[in-house]
C-alpha distance (Angstrom), angle and dihedral (degrees) to the residues before:
residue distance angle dihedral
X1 . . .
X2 4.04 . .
X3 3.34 88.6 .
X4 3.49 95.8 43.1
X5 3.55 87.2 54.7
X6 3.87 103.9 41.9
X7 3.81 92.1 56.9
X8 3.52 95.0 42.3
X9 4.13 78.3 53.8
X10 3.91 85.0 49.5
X11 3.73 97.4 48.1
X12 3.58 94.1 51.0
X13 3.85 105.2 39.3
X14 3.89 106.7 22.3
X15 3.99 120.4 -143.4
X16 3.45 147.2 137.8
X17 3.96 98.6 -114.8
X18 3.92 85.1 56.7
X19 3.71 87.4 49.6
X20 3.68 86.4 59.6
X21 3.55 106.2 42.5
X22 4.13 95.2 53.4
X23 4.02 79.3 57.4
X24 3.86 79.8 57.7
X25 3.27 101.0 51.6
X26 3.34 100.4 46.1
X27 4.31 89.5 50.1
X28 3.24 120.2 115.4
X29 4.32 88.5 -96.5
X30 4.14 87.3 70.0
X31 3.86 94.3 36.6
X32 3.92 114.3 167.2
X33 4.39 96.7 23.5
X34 4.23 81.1 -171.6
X35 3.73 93.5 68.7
X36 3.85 100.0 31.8
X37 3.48 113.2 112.9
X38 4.12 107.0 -165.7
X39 3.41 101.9 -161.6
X40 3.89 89.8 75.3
X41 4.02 89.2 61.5
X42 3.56 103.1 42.2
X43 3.74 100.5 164.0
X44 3.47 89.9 55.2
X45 3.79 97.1 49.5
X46 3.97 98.7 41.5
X47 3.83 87.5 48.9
X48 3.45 84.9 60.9
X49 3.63 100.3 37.5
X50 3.63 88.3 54.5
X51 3.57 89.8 51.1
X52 3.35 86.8 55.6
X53 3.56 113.8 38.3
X54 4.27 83.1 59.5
X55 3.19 95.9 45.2
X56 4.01 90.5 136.0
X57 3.49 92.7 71.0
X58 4.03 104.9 35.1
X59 4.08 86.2 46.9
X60 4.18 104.9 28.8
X61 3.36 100.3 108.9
X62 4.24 95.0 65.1
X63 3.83 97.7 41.8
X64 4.06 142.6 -3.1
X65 3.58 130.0 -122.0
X66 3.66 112.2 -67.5
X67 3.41 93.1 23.4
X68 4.36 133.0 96.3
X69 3.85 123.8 -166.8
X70 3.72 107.7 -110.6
X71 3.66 115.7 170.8
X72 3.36 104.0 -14.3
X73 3.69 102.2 -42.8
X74 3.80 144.4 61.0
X75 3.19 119.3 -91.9
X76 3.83 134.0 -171.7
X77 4.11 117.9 -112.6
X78 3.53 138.1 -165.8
X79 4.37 102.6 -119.8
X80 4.07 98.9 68.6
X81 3.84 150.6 60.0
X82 3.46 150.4 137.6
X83 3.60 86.3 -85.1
X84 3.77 92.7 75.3
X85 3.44 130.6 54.7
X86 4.05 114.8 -141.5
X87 3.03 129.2 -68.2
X88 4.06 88.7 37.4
X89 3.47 114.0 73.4
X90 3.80 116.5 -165.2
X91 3.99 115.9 -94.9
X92 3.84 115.5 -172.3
X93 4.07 102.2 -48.1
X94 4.07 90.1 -21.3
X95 3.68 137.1 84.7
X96 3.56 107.8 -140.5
X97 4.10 140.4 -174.1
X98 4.28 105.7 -163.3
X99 4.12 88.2 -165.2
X100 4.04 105.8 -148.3
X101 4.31 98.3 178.2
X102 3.71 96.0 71.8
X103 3.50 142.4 39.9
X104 3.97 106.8 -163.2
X105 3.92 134.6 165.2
X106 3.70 114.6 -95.4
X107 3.98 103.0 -91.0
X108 3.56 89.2 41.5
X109 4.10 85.8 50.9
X110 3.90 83.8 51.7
X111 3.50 96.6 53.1
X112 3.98 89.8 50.0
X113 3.59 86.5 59.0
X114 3.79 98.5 48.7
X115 3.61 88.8 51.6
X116 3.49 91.0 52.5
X117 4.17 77.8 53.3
X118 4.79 80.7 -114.4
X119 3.72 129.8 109.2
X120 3.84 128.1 -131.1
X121 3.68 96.1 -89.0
X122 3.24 132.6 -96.7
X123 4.23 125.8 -140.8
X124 3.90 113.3 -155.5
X125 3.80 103.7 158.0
X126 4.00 137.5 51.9
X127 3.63 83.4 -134.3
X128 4.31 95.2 50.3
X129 3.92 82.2 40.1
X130 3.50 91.6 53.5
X131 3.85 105.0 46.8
X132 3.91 88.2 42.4
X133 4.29 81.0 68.2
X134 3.77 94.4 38.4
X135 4.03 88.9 49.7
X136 4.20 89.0 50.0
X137 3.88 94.6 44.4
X138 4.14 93.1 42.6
X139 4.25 93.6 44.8
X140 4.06 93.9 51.3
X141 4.07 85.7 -115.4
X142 4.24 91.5 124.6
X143 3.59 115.4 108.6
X144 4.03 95.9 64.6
X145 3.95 124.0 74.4
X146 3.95 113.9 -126.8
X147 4.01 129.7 -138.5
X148 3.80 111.8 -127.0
X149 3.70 129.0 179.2
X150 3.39 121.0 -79.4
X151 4.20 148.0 66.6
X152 3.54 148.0 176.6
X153 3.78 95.6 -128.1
X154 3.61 97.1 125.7
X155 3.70 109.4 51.4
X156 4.18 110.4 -4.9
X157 3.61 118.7 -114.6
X158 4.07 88.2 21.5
X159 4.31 93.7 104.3
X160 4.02 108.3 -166.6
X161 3.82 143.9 163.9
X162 3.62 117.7 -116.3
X163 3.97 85.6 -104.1
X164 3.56 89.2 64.1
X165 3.68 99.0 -105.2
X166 3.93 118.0 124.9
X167 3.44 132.3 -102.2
X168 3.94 109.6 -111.2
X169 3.60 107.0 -111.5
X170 4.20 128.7 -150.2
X171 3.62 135.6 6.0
X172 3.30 122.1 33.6
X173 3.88 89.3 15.6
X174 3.75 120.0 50.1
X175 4.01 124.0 50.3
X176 3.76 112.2 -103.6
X177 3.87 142.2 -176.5
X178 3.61 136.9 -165.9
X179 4.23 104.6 -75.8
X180 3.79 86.0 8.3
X181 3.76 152.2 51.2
X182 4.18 146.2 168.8
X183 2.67 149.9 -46.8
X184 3.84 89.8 49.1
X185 4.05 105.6 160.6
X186 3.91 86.3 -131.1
X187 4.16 101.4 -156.3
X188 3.55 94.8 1.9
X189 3.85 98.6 -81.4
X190 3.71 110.6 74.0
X191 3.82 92.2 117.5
X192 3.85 104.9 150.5
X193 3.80 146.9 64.7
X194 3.75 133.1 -96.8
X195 3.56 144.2 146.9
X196 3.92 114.2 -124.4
X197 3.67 134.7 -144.8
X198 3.54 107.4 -158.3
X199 4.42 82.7 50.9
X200 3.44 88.1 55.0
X201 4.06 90.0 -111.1
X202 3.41 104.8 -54.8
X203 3.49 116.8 140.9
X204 3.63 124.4 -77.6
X205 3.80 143.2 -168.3
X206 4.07 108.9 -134.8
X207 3.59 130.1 163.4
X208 3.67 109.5 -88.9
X209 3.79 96.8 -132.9
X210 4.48 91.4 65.6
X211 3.45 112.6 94.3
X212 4.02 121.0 -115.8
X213 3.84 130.7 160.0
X214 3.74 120.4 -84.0
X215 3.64 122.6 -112.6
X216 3.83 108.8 -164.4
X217 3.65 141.8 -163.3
X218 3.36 137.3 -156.7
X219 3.68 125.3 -171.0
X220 4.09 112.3 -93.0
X221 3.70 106.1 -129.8
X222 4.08 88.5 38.5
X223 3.63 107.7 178.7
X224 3.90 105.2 -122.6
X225 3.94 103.3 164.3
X226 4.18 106.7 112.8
X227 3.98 111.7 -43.3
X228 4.19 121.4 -119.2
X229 3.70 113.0 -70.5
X230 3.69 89.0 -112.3
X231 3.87 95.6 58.1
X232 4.08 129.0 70.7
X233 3.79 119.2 -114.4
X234 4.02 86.6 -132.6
X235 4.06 117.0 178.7
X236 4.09 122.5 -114.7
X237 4.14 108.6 -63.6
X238 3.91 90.6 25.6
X239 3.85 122.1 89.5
X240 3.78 133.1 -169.7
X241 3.95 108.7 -96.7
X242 4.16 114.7 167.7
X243 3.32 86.4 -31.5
X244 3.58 106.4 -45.7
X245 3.16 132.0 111.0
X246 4.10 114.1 -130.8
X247 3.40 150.5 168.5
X248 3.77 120.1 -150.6
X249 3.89 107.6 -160.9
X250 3.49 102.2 -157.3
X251 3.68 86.1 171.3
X252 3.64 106.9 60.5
X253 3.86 123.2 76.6
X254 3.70 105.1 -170.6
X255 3.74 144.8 138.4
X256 3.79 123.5 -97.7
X257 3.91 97.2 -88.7
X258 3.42 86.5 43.7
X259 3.59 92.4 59.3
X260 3.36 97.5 51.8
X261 3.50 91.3 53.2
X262 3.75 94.6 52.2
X263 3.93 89.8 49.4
X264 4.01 88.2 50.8
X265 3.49 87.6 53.6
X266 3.64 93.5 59.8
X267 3.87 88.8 48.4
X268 3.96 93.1 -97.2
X269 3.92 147.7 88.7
X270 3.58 135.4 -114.1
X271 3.68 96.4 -84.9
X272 3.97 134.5 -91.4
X273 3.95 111.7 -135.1
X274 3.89 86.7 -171.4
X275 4.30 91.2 147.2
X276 3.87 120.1 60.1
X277 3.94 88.1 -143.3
X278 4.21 83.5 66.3
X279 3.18 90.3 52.9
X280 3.69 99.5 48.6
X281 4.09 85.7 41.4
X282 3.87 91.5 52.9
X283 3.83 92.7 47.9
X284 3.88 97.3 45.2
X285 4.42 79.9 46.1
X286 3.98 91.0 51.9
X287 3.90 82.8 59.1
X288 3.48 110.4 33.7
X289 4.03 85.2 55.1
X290 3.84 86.6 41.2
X291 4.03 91.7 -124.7
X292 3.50 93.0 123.6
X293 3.85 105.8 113.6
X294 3.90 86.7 64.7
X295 3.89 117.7 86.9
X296 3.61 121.4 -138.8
X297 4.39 129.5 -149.9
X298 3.98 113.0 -135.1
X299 3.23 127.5 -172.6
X300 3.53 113.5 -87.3
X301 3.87 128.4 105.9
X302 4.08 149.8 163.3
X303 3.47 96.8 -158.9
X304 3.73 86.8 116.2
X305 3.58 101.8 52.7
X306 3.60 117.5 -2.6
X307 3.66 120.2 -114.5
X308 3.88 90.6 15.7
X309 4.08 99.1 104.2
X310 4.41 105.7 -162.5
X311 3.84 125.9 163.8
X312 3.53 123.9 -119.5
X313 3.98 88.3 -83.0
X314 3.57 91.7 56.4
X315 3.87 95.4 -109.2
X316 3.52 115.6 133.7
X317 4.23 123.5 -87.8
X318 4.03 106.3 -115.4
X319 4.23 99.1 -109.0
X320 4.18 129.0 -140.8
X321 3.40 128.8 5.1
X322 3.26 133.7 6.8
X323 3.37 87.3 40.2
X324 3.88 113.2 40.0
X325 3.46 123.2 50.4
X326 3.57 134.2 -125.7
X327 3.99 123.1 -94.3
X328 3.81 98.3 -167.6
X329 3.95 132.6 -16.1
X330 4.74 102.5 -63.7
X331 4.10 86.2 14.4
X332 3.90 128.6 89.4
X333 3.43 135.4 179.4
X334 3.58 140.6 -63.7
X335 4.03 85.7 69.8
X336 4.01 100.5 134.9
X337 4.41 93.3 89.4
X338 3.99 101.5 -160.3
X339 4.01 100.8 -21.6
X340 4.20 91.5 73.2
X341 3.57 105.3 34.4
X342 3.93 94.1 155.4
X343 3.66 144.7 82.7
X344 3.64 126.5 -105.5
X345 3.38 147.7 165.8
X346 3.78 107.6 -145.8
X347 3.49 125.3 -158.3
X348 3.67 95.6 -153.3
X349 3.56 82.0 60.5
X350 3.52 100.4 50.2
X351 3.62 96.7 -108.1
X352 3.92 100.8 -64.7
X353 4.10 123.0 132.1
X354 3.43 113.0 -60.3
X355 3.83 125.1 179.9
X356 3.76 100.6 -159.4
X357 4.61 128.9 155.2
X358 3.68 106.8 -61.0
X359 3.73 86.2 -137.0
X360 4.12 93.4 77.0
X361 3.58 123.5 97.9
X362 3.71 127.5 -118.4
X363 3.42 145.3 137.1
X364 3.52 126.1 -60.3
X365 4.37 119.2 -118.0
X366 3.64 98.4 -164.3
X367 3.86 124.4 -167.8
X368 3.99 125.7 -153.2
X369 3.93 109.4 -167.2
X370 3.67 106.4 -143.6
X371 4.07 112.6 -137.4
């Protein structure tokens, strides 16, 4: 799949660097790109994805936006404008981001896509329907089924877009057989949308809990001149949350160190809850984007001196409550001495601080600090 994604990277925007990293992944180091599933080496994959995603300002000086260096020269392509923002490139009237690292169930594919400021899309038209299929079989992304935006969860049979707006139903739209058709509710709890690659990618009904690709959208004529005083300029895969700016990798099951790799791959840290009004924003987050069964490593630790609880920076970890939660009625946590000398918040503990053994493996809250 890194392969599969760095080319179609190379097809689209044309550089050298690109040139250079499908070499990579196809060394000896990221052997067999069939079987390799990315989310298991996340520093390796978001270093590359961040490579990537700003690939207009690592690769500028050989060709512009829209443009990929074909015999010596630029020349202009189909696949991007100043419409889009990277990583979506423009497909038909769209701009669209066909994610190939992670394979997520549908909310946590929505909350990718609000990170990355997008929405799961949304397909209106035969003709939008039709060049979202031509765009997947032309860019080598076919073999994986894609997440779009919209379900059946409130009333069955009744398909809408988060906006409200329905689902179109039928032909061209919805996979169909001789004596049947979709969407079919198979077992009673196929209840969300996807496009499927052994259908040919019609539309599908699948149960919302399986894990797919995302296929994002972000808004064509995005405004990108400087953001609202009261928002945070936060990089692709981080999103403004009380003030923070964080990245909730859903995708990565790790151990501490791990983590913090992963988050310095993206350019960050393990984050600092340091304010109780984060932590109350990043739990109310967790369930408004309904991502709160995962569990996510911070960045605080004793491992250095037990008992002693500092952040990655060396500051100290706030103690008590509000911040720690309780282990049984008169105790509260840290309780686990040397065994749990990291940070965590635990889902099973509704997402207060948890010391727990830095050997587990969780998810990943990254923090970028805007200069």
């Amino acid at each position: 799949m890194l392969d599969l994604y760095l080319r179609h990277r190379v097809r689209v925007l044309g550089a050298g660097l690109f040139d250079g990293l499908q070499c990579i992944s196809s060394s000896a180091t990221v052997a067999g790109t069939q079987n390799y599933k990315m989310w298991q080496h996340p520093t390796l994959l978001m270093a590359l994805l961040v490579a990537a995603a700003n690939f207009s300002v690592v690769c500028g000086w050989r060709c512009g936006r829209g443009e990929v260096w074909v015999s010596g020269e630029c020349v202009g392509v189909d696949g991007t404008s100043d419409g889009c923002t990277s990583p979506f490139v423009v497909v038909g009237e769209q701009c669209l981001y066909f994610v190939t690292f992670a394979e997520l169930n549908q909310q946590e594919a929505r909350q990718m896509c609000h990170s990355l400021e997008a929405e799961l899309a949304v397909i209106n038209t035969a003709s939008g329907f039709k060049n979202v299929i031509d765009y997947i079989n032309n860019n080598e992304l076919d073999g994986a089924d894609y997440w779009l935006d919209g379900s059946d969860l409130a009333t069955e049979g009744d398909w809408l877009y988060t906006s409200g707006q329905a689902v179109p139903m039928g032909t061209p739209f919805w996979a169909s057989w001789v004596g049947g058709r979709q969407p079919d509710d198979a077992n009673g709890n196929e209840d969300c949308l996807h496009i499927r690659a052994n259908r040919f990618y019609y539309m599908n009904d699948y149960p919302c809990t399986d894990t797919e690709r995302p296929l994002c959208e972000q808004p064509r004529q995005l405004n990108i001149t400087s953001p609202p005083e009261t928002l945070m300029d936060c990089p692709s895969f981080f999103t403004d949350v009380g003030g923070l700016c964080l990245s909730f990798m859903t995708w990565a099951d790790v151990t501490w160190a791990e983590a913090r790799q992963s988050c310095h791959g993206l350019g960050g840290e393990l984050a600092a809850v340091t304010d109780i009004e984060h932590l109350r924003a990043i739990y109310l987050y967790l369930h408004q984007e309904g991502i709160a069964g995962h569990s996510f490593w911070v960045g605080g630790s004793d491992a250095a001196t037990e008992g002693a609880w500092t952040w990655t920076d060396g500051n100290p970890v706030p103690v008590g409550a509000p911040f720690w939660g309780n282990v049984v009625e008169g105790v509260i946590e840290p309780d686990g001495d040397e065994s749990e000398n990291c940070l965590l918040l635990n889902a099973d503990g509704f997402h207060y601080f948890r010391d727990a053994s830095c050997d587990l493996l969780m998810n990943p809250l990254c923090q970028y600090s805007v200069q």
